[in-house]
C-alpha positions as CSV (number, residue, x, y, z in Angstrom):
1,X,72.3,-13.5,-0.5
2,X,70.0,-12.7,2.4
3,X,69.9,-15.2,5.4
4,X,66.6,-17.4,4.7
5,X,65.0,-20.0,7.4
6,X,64.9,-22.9,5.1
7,X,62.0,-24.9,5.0
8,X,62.3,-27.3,2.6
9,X,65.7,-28.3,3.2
10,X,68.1,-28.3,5.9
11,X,69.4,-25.6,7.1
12,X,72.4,-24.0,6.2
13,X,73.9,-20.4,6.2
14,X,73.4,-18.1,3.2
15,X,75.3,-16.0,1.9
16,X,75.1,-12.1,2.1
17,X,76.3,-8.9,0.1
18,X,79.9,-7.8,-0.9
19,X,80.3,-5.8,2.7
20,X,77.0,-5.5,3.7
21,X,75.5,-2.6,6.7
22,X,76.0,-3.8,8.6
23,X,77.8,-6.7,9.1
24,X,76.3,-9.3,10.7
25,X,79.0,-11.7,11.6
26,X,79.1,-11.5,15.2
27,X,75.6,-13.6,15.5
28,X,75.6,-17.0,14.7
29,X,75.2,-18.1,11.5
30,X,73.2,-21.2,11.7
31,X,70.6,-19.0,13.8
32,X,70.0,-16.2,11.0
33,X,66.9,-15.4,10.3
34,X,64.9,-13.7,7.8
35,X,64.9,-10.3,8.8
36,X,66.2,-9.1,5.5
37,X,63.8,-10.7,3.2
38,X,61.5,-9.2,5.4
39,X,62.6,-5.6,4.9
40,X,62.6,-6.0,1.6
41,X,59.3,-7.4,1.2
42,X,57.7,-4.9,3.4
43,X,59.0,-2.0,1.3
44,X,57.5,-3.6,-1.4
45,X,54.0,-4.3,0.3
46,X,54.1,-8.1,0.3
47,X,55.1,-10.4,3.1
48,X,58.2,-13.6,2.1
49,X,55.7,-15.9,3.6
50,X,52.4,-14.8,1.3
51,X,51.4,-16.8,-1.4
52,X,51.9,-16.1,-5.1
53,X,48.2,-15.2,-5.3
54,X,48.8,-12.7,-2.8
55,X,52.0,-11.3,-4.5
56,X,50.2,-11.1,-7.7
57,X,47.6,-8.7,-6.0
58,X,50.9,-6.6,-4.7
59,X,52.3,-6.1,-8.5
60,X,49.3,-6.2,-10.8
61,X,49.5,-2.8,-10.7
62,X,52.9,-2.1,-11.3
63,X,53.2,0.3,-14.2
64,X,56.8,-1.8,-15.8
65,X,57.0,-4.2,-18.4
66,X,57.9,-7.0,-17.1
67,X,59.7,-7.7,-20.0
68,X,62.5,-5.5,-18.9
69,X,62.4,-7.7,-15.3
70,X,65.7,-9.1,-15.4
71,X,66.5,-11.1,-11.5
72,X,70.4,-11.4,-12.2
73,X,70.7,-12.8,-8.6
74,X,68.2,-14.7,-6.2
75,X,68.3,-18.2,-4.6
76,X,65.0,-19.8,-5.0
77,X,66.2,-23.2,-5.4
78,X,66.6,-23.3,-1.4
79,X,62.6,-23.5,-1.1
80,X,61.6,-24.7,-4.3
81,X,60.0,-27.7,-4.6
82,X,59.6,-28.9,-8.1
83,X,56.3,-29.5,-7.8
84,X,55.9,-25.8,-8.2
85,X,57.4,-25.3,-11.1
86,X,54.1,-24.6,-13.1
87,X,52.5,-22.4,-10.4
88,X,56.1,-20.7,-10.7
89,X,55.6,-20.0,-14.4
90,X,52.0,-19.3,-14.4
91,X,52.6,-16.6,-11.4
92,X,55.7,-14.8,-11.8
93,X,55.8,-12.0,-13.7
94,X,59.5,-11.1,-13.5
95,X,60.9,-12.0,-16.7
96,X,63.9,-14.5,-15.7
97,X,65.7,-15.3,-13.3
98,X,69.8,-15.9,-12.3
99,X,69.5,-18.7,-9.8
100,X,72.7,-18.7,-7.3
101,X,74.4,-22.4,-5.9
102,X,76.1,-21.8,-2.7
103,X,77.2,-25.3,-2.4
104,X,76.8,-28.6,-4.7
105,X,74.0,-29.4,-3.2
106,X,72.1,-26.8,-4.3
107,X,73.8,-27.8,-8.8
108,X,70.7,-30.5,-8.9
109,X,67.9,-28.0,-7.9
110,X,69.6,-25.5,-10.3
111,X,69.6,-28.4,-13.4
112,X,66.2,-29.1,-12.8
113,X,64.9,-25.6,-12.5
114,X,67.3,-25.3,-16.1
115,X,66.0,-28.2,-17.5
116,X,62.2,-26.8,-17.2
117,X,62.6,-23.4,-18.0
118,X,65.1,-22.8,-20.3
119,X,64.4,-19.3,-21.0
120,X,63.9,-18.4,-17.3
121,X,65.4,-20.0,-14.9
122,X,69.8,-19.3,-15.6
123,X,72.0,-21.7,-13.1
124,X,75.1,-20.2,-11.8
125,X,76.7,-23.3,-9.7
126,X,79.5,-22.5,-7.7
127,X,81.0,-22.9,-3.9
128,X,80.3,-20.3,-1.6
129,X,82.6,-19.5,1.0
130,X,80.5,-20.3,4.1
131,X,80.0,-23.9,2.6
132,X,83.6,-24.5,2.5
133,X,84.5,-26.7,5.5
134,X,81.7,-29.0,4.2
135,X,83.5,-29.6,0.9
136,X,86.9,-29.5,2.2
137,X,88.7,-32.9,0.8
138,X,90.3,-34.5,4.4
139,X,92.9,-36.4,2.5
140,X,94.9,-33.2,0.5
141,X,97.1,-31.3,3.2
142,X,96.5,-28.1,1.0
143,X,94.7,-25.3,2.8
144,X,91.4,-25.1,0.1
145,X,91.6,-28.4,-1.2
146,X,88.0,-29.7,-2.5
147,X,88.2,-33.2,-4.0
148,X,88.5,-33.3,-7.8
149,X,85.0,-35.2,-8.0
150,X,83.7,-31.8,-6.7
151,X,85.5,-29.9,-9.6
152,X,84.7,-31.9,-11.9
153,X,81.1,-31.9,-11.4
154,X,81.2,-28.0,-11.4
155,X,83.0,-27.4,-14.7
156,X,80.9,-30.2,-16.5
157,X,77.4,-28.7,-15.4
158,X,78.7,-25.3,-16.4
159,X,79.6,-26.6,-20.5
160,X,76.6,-28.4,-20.3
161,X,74.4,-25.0,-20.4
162,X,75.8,-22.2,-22.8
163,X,74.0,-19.7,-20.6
164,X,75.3,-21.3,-17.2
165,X,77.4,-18.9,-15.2
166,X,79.3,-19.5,-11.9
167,X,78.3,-18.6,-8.7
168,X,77.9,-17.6,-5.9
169,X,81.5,-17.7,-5.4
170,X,83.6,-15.2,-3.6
171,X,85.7,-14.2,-0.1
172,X,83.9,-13.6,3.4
173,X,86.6,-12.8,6.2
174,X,83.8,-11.6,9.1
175,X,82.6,-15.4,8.1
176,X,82.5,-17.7,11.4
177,X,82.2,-21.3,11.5
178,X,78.7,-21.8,13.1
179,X,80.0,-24.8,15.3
180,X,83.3,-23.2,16.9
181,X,82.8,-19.6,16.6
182,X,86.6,-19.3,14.7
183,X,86.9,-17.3,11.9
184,X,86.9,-19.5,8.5
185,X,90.0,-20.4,7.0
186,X,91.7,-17.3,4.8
187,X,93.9,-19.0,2.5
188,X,91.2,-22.0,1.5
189,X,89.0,-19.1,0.7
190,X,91.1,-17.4,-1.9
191,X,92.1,-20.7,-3.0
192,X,89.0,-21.9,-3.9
193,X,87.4,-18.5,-5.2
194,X,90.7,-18.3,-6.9
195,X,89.8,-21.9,-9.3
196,X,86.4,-20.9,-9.8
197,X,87.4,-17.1,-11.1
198,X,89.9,-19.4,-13.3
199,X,87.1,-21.8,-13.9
200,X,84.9,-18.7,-15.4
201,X,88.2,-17.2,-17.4
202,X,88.5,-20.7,-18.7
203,X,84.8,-21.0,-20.0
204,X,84.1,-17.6,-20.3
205,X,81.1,-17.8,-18.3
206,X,79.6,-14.6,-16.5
207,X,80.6,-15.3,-12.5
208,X,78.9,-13.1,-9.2
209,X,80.9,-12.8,-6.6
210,X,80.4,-12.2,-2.6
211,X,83.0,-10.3,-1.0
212,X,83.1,-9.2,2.6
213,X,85.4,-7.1,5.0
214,X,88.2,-8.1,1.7
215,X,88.1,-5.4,-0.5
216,X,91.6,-5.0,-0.7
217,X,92.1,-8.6,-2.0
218,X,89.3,-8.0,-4.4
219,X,91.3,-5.1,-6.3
220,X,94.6,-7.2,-6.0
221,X,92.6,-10.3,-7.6
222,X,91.2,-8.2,-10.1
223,X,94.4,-6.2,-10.7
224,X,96.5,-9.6,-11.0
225,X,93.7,-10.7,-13.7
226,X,94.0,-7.2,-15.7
227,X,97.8,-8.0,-16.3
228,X,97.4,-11.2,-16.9
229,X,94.7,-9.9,-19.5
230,X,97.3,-7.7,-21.5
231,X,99.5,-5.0,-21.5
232,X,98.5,-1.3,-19.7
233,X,97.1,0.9,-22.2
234,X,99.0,3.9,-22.3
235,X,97.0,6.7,-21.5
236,X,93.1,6.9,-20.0
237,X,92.4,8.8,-23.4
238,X,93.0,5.6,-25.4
239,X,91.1,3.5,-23.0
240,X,88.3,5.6,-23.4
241,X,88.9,5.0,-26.8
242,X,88.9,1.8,-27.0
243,X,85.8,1.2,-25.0
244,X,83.7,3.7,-26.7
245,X,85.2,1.6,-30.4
246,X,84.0,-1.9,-28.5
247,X,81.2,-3.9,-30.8
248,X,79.7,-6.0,-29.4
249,X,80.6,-7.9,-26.0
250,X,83.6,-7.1,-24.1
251,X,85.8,-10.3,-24.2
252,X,86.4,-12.4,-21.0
253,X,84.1,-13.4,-18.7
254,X,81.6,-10.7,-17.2
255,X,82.0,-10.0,-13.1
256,X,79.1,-9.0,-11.2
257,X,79.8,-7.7,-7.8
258,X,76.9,-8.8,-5.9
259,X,75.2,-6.6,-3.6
260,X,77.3,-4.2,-3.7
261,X,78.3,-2.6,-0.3
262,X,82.0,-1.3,-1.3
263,X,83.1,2.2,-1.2
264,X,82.9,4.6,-4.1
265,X,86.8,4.9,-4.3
266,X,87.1,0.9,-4.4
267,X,84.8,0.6,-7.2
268,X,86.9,3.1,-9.2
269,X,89.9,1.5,-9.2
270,X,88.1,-1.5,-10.0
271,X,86.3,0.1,-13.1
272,X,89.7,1.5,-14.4
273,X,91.4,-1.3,-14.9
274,X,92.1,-1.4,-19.0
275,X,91.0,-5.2,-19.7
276,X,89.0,-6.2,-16.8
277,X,87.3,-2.9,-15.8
278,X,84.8,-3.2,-19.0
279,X,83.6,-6.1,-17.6
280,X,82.5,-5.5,-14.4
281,X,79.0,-5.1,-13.1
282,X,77.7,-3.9,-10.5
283,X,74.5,-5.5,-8.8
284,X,72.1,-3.9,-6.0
285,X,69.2,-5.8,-3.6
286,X,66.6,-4.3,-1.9
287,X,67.2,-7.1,0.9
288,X,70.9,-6.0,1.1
289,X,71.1,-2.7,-0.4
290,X,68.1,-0.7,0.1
291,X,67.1,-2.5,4.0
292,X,70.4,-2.1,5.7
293,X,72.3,1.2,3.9
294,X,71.9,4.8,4.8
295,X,70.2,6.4,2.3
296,X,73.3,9.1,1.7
297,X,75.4,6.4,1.5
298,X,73.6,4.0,-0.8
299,X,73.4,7.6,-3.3
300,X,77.0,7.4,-3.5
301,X,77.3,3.7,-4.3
302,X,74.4,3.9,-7.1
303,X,76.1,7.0,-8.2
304,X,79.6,5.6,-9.1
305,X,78.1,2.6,-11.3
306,X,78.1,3.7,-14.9
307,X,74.7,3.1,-15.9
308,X,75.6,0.6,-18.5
309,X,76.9,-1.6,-15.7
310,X,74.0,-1.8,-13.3
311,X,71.9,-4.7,-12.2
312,X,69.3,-5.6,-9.9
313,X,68.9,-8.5,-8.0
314,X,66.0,-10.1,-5.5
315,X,68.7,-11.9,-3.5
316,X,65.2,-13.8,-2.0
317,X,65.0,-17.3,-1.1
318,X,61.2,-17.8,-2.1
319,X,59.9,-18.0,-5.9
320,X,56.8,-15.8,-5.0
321,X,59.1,-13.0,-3.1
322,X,60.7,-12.1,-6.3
323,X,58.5,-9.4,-8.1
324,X,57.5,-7.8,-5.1
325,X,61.8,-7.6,-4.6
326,X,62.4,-6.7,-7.7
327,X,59.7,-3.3,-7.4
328,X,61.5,-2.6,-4.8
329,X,64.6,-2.2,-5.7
330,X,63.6,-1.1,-8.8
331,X,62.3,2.0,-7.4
332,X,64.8,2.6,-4.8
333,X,67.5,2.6,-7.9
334,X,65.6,4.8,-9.7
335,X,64.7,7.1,-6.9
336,X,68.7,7.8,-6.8
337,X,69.2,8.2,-10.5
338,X,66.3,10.2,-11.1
339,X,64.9,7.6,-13.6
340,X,61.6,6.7,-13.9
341,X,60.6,3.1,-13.0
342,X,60.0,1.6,-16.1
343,X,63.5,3.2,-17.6
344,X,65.3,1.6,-15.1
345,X,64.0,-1.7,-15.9
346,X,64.9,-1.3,-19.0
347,X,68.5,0.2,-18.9
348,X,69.1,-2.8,-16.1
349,X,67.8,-5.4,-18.7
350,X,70.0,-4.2,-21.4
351,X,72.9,-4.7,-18.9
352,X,72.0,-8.4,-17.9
353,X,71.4,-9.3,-22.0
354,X,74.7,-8.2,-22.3
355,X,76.1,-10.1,-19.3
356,X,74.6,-13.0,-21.3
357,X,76.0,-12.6,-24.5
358,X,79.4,-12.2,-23.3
């Protein structure tokens, strides 16, 4: 998630990418400010603070079906009021969106947005890591302990909506505590990514993770949730196999790897794994991605994602900065692929139904 100046509610960090460029850990967090919605919006011609009229004259010409305009990450519930809801819906043009919690005080925005537009607006509730010390229950002595209430809440908003996924969830360990400066707590981290990656076995439910400076731990999570999956297939041939035999959705839950900002070589182990590997996505932002990555190394990245596992995300903080986010990113993804525009829409789409009906 980029780092927004709220302005309808307090203030509170945001998440970013899984290792971002850079990283951006040695400011303070409660001091962020927009700088990366604003690269992203000035590469697509439109300003994070313009109104949706004004975006609408930025994409009206757009040659995309907006159809195809799949937003499987953003976090507009941190400025949206609902009073907007219907200028939302009359405005945007991207086709839905996947809106991110980062704490539970975002889960209410996210049921409301649900609640009035169904087919648009898809909550993912979850507990990011930065929000942690808020959460943290003073009366367990377990590092990661966040009070039952809190869990329960979580899991009942996620049956309530057979679409719902979880997140943004995940492991920052550049992540500072804005008061003291320390580094935030390791161990209640993993702990609590670890119940809400159970959480989304559990359900079945589609989860995006954040994961920064911890890609080692990512693989070994991953890895430990492979075996538990089922036995090592026995050669790469029959995995091959096997997925190219698949009908229909993989089972398990799908993971999307938000932002991506790993390496090639992590992202292959990843994708090899015989049960989990199938079901691992791979998510790029303009705000993250395209703004802050060499253009050589972004190649790379974009190159190593099969192109049934790509997605693309706003990872913007303000309803009307979507489609002009989504162009962009659009077009730096397909710029590296050698797609056109509107076929990578519609590849990307075809991913995030699938992520859906998982």
């Amino acid at each position: 998630m980029t780092d927004p100046v709220r302005t309808k509610r307090k203030a509170v960090p945001s998440p970013t990418g899984l290792e971002a460029d850079p990283p951006r850990h040695d400011r303070d967090q409660a001091d962020r400010t927009s700088n990366a919605d604003a690269n992203a919006n000035d590469d697509a011609g439109a300003d994070a603070d313009a109104t949706a009229d004004v975006y609408a004259k930025k994409v009206e010409d757009a040659d995309v079906d907006w159809n195809d305009v799949i937003d499987t990450h953003c976090h507009i519930t941190d400025t949206l009021d609902p009073s907007e809801f219907e200028t939302m819906a009359e405005h945007l043009r991207t086709r839905q969106l996947w809106m991110m919690a980062s704490h539970a005080g975002d889960w209410d925005a996210l049921t409301r947005a649900a609640q009035h537009a169904p087919a648009k607006c898809i909550p993912f509730y979850g507990i990011h890591p930065w929000h942690l010390p808020a959460l943290q229950d003073p009366a367990a002595p377990a590092a990661g302990a966040v009070s039952e209430a809190v869990w329960c809440d979580l899991e009942d908003r996620v049956r309530r909506y057979a679409a719902a996924g979880i997140g943004e969830i995940g492991v920052d360990f550049k992540a500072t505590d804005p008061a003291t400066g320390a580094l935030r707590d390791r161990g209640m981290q993993e702990a609590v990514w670890a119940r809400q990656l159970r959480l989304a076995v559990r359900l079945g439910r589609p989860v995006s993770m954040h994961c920064v400076a911890a890609s080692g731990v990512l693989v070994d999570v991953l890895t430990a949730l492979d075996a538990e999956a089922g036995p090592p297939l026995p050669s790469r041939r029959q995995r091959r196999r096997q997925q190219q035999q698949q009908r229909g959705p993989v089972p398990g839950p799908p993971i999307i790897l938000h932002s991506f900002g790993g390496s090639p070589e992590t992202l292959k182990r990843i994708l090899q794994l015989d049960h989990v590997g199938p079901r691992v996505y791979v998510g790029f932002s303009q705000a993250i991605n395209g703004a802050r990555t060499p253009a050589a190394t972004l190649r790379q990245r974009i190159a190593a994602v099969p192109d049934d596992r790509l997605l693309l995300e706003s990872d913007v903080p303000q309803w009307h900065a979507v489609d002009a986010a989504m162009l962009a990113i659009g077009r730096c993804v397909a710029a590296h692929r050698g797609w056109d525009l509107a076929s990578c829409f519609r590849i990307c789409a075809q991913n995030a139904r699938r992520v859906l009906a998982s």
